[in-house]
C-alpha positions as CSV (number, residue, x, y, z in Angstrom):
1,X,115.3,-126.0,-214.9
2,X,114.4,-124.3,-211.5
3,X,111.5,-125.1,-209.3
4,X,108.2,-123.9,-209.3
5,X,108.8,-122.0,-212.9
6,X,106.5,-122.6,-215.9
7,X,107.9,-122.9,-219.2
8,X,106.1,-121.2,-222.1
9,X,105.4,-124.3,-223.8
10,X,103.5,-125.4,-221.1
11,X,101.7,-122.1,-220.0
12,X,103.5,-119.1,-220.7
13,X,100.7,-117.1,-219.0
14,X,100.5,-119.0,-215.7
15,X,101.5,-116.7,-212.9
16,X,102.0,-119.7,-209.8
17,X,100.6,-117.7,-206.8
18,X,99.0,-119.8,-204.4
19,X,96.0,-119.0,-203.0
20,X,96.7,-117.7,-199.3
21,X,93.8,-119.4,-198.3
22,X,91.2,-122.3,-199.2
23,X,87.8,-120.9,-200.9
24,X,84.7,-121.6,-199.0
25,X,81.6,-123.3,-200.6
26,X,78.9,-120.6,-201.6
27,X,76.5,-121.4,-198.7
28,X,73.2,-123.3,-199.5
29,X,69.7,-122.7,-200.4
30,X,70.3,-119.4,-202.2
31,X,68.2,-119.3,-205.2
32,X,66.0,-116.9,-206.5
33,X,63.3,-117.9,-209.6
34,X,65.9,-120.5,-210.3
35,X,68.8,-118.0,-211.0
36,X,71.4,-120.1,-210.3
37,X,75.0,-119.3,-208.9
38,X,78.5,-118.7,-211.3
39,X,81.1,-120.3,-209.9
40,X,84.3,-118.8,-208.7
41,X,85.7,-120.0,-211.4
42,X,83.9,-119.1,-214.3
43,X,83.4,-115.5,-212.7
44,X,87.4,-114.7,-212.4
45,X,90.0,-117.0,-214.5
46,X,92.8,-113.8,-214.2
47,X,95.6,-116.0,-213.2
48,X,94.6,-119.0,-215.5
49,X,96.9,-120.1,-218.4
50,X,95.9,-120.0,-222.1
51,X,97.0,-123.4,-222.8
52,X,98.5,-126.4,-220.5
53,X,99.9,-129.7,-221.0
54,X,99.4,-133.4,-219.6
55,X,102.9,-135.7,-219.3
56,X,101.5,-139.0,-219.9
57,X,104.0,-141.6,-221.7
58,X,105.0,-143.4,-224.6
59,X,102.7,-144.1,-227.3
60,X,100.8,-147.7,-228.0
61,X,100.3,-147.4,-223.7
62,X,97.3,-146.4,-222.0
63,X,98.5,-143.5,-220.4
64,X,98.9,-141.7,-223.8
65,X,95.4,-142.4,-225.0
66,X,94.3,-141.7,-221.5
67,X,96.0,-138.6,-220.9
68,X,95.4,-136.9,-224.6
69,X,92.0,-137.8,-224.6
70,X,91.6,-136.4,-221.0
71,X,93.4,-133.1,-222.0
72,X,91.1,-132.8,-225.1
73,X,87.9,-132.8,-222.7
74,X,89.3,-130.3,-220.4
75,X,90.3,-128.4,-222.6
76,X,87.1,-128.3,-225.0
77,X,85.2,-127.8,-221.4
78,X,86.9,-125.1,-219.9
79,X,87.9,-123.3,-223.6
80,X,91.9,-123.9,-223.2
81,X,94.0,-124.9,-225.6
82,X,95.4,-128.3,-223.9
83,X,97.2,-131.5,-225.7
84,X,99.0,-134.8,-224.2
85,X,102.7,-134.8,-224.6
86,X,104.6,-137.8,-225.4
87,X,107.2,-138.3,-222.0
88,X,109.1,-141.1,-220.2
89,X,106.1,-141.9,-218.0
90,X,105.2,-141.5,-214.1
91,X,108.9,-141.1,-212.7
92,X,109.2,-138.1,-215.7
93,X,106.2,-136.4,-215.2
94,X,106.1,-136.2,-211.5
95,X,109.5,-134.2,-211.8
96,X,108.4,-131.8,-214.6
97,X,105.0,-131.1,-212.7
98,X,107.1,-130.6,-210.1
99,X,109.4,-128.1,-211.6
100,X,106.5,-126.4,-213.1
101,X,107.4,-127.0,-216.8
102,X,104.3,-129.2,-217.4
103,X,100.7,-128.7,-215.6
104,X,99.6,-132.0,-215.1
105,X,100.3,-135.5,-215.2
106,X,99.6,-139.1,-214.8
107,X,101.4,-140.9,-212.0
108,X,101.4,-144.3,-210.0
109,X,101.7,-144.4,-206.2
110,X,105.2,-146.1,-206.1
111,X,106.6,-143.3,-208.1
112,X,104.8,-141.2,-206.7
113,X,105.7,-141.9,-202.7
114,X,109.9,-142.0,-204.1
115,X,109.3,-138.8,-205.3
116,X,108.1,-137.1,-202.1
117,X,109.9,-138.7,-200.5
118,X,113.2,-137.5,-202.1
119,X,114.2,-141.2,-204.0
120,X,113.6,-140.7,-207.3
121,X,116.0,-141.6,-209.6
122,X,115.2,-138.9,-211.7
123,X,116.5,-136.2,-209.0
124,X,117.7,-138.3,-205.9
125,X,117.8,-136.4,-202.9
126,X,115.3,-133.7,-204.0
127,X,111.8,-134.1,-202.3
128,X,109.1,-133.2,-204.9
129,X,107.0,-131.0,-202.9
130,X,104.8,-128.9,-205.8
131,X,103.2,-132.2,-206.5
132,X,99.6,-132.5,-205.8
133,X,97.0,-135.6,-206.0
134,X,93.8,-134.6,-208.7
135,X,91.4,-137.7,-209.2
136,X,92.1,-141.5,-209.3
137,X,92.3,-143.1,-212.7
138,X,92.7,-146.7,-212.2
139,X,94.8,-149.6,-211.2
140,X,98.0,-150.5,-213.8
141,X,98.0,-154.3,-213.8
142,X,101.4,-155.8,-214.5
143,X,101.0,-158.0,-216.5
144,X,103.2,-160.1,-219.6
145,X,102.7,-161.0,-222.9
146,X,104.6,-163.2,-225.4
147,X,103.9,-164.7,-229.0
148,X,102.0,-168.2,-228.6
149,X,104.9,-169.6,-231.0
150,X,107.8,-168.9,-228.1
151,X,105.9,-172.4,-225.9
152,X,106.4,-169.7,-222.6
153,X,103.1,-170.2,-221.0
154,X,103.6,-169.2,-217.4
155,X,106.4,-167.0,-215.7
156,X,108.1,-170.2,-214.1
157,X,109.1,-170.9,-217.8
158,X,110.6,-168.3,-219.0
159,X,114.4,-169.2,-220.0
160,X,117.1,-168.3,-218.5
161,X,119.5,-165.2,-220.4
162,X,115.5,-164.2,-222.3
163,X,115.1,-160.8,-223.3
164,X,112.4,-158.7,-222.1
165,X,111.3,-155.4,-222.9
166,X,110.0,-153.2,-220.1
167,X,108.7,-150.2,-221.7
168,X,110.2,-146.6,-221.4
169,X,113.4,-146.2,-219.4
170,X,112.0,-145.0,-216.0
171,X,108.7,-146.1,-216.5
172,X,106.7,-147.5,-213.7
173,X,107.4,-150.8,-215.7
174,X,111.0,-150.3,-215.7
175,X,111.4,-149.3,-212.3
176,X,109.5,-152.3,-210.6
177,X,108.4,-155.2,-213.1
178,X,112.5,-156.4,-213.2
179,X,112.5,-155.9,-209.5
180,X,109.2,-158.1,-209.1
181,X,110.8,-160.9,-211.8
182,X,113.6,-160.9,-210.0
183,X,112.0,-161.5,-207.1
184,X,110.3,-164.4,-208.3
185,X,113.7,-165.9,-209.5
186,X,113.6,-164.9,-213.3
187,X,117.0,-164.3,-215.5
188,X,116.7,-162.1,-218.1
189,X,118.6,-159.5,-220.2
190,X,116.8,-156.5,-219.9
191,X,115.1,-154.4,-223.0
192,X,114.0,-150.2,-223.0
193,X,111.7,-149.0,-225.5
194,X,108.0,-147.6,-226.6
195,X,105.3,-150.2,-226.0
196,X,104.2,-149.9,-230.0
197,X,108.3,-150.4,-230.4
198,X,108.6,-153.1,-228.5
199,X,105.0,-155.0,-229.6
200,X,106.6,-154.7,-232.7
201,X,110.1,-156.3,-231.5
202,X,108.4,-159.1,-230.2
203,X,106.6,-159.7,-233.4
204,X,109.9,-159.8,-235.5
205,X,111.7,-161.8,-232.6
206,X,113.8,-159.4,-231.1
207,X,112.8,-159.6,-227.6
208,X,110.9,-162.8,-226.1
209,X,108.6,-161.2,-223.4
210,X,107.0,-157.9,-223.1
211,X,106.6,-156.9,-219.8
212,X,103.7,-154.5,-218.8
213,X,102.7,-152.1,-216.5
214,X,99.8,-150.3,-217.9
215,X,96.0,-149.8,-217.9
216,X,93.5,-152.6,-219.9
217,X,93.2,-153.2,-222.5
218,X,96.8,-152.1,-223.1
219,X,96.7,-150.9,-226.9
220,X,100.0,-152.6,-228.0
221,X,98.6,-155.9,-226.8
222,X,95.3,-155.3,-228.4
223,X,96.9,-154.7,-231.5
224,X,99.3,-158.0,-231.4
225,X,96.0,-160.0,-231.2
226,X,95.0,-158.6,-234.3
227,X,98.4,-159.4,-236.1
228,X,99.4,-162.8,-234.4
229,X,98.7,-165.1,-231.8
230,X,100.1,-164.3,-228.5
231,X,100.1,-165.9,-224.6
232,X,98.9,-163.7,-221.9
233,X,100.6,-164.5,-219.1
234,X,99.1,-164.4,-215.0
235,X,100.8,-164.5,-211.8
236,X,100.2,-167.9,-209.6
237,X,98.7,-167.2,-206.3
238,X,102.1,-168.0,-204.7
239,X,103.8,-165.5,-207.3
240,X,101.6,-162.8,-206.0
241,X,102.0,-163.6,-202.8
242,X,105.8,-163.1,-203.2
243,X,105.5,-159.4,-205.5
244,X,102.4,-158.0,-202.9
245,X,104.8,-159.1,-199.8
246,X,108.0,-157.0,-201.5
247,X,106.7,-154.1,-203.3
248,X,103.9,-151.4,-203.0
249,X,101.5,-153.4,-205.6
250,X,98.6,-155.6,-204.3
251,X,96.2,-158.6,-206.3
252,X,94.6,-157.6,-209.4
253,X,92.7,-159.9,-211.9
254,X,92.5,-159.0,-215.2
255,X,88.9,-159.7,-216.9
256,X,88.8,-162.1,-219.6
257,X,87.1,-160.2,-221.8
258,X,89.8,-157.5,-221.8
259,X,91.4,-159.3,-224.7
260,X,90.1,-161.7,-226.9
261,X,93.4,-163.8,-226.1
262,X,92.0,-165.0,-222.5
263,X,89.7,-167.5,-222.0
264,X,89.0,-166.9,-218.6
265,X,90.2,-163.7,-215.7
266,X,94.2,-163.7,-214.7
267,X,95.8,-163.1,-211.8
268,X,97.9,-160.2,-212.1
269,X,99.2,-157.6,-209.4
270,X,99.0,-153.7,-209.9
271,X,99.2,-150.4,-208.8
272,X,96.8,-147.9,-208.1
273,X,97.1,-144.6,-210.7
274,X,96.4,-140.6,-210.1
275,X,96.0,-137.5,-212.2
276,X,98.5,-135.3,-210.4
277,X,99.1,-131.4,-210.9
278,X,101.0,-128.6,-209.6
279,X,100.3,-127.2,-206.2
280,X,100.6,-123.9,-207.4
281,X,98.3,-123.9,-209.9
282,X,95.3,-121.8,-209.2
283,X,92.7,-123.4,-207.2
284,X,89.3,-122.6,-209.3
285,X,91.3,-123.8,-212.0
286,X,91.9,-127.6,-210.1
287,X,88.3,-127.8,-209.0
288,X,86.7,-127.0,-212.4
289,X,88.9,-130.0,-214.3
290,X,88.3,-132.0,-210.9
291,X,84.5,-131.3,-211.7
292,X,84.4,-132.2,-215.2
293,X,86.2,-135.3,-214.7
294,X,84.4,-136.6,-211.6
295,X,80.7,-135.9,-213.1
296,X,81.5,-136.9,-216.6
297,X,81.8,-140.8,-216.1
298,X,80.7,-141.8,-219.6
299,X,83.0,-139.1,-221.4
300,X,85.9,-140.3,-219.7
301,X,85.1,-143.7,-220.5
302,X,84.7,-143.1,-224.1
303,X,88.1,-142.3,-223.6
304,X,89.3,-145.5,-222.4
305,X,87.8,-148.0,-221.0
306,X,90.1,-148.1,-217.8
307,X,87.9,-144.7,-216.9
308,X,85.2,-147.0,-215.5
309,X,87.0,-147.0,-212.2
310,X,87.7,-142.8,-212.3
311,X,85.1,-142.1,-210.2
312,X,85.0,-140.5,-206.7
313,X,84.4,-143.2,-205.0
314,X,88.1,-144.3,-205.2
315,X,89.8,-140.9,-204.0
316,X,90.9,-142.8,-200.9
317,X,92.8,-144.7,-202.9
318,X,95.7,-142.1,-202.5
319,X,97.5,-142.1,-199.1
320,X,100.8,-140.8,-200.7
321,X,99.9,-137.2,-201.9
322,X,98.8,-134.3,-200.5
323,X,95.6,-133.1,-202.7
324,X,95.4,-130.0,-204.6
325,X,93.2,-127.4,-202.8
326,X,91.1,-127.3,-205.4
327,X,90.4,-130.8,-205.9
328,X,89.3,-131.4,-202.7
329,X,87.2,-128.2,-202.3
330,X,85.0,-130.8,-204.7
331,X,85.2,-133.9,-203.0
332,X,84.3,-131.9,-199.8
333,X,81.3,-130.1,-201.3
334,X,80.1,-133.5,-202.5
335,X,80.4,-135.5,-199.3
336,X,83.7,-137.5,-200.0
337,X,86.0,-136.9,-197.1
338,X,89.3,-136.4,-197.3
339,X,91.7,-136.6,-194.6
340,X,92.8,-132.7,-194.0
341,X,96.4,-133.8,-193.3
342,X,96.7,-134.6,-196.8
343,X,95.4,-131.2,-198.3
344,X,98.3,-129.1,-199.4
């Protein structure tokens, strides 16, 4: 597949020109017997597609729910036809938004930065540069889970030679929970797979630990607890100490009432997630979705949950990618700077 063309699954009208220049904001205080303005966007949608997709990941995570139900309010909103597509997670969809066969994506800033940056394993060497920042979603806690039966109540204890199942291959789980329980001096045989997969692999004993790197309340877990008891597993102080010192993640604590498992909040360690599209989409089409996400708090949380922290407030949370035009045409017309070095 070649860069910057759009596949006619994903939008087989999109024509990628890129605006020559950033839209200004209509200037204020025009209003006459309360006619109000149309946008840009709703006046001329010529180079908009009839239908887009979001890359999220594998079924039973968060992203999936996330992402589909996301799709289904922008779509609905804006009158596309839009849909969540099952894909390998972050690492994956950074390189088809990239290569323009998908529109958007979700993504987490350690993919993220190897991607610009020309290291991801995906495409090693190739610096994703059609890859622009949207909104922030949340922080992905990584956290582990195993069946209350297995006596493995802390990460000190689990056994040498165990198996552990790290979601998708190239998942943001796969690519830096083995590095982080290596780090803090765990042996294990490593295990690939879909989170409701592997949920169900732990159940029937096949792998001892599931090891995940997604938003709460992560729907495989949530289902285990209805079907068996299970340990929720946190990080000691000194254990995230050791993963926030070595890789891009920092402290997290996980709420007890996130699962009905905990008793009281976990440490964990996690890393920060954004909606991510293509740079060449077309700008009006970036703000509008950018607006409907950002002013629609309580539809994004019915959703998931993990929505309560998509909210502008946290657009700073993003140092690694450049922002789509059109995204930050609305944080600037609603007073949230942004750094102008990191607008495409």
């Amino acid at each position: 597949m070649s860069a910057h063309k759009y596949s006619s699954k994903a939008a087989s009208t999109l024509t990628p020109k890129r605006h020559t220049a950033r839209r200004l904001a209509l200037a204020s205080g025009v209003m006459l017997g309360g006619l109000m303005m149309v946008s840009a966007a709703q006046a001329d949608r010529s180079e908009w597609p009839e239908s887009f997709t979001v890359g999220t990941a594998s079924q039973g995570g968060t992203y999936f729910v996330y992402g589909s139900g996301w799709a289904n309010l922008i779509a609905d909103e804006l009158g596309l036809s839009g849909g969540g597509e099952i894909t390998g997670g972050p690492t994956q969809n950074l390189a088809l938004v990239h290569s323009g066969e998908i529109a958007f994506g979700l993504a987490t800033m350690g993919p993220a930065a190897d991607a610009v940056n020309g290291k991801s394993p995906l495409a090693p060497g190739l610096k994703m540069d059609n890859v622009c920042a949207m909104f922030p979603m949340y922080e992905t806690p990584f956290s582990i889970a195993t069946l209350a039966s297995s006596g493995i109540d802390s990460i000190s204890e689990i056994p040498d030679g165990a198996t552990i199942g790290f979601g998708p291959a190239g998942s943001t789980s796969d690519t830096y929970f083995p590095l982080i329980l290596e780090e803090l001096g765990v042996d294990f045989e490593r295990r690939n797979g879909g989170w409701n997969d592997l949920g169900g692999q732990l159940q029937d004993g096949l792998v001892d630990v599931i090891a995940f790197a997604a938003g709460i309340p992560i729907p495989a877990v949530s289902q285990l607890e209805v079907q068996t008891d299970v340990n929720i597993i946190e990080f000691t102080e000194e254990e995230q100490d050791k993963a926030t010192a070595a890789f891009p993640v920092s402290e997290f604590t996980i709420p007890a009432s996130t699962y009905s498992t905990l008793e009281e909040d976990a440490n964990a360690v996690s890393m920060w997630n954004f909606a991510i599209a293509g740079c060449d989409l077309p700008e009006d089409l970036v703000y509008e979705a950018t607006k409907i996400t950002m002013e629609n708090n309580d539809k994004m949380m019915s959703v998931h949950r993990s929505a309560a922290t998509t909210i502008p407030e946290n657009v700073g949370k993003n140092q690694v990618l450049p922002f789509h035009p059109g995204a930050a045409r609305w944080y600037e017309e609603n007073g949230y700077e942004i750094d102008p070095a990191l607008i495409k």
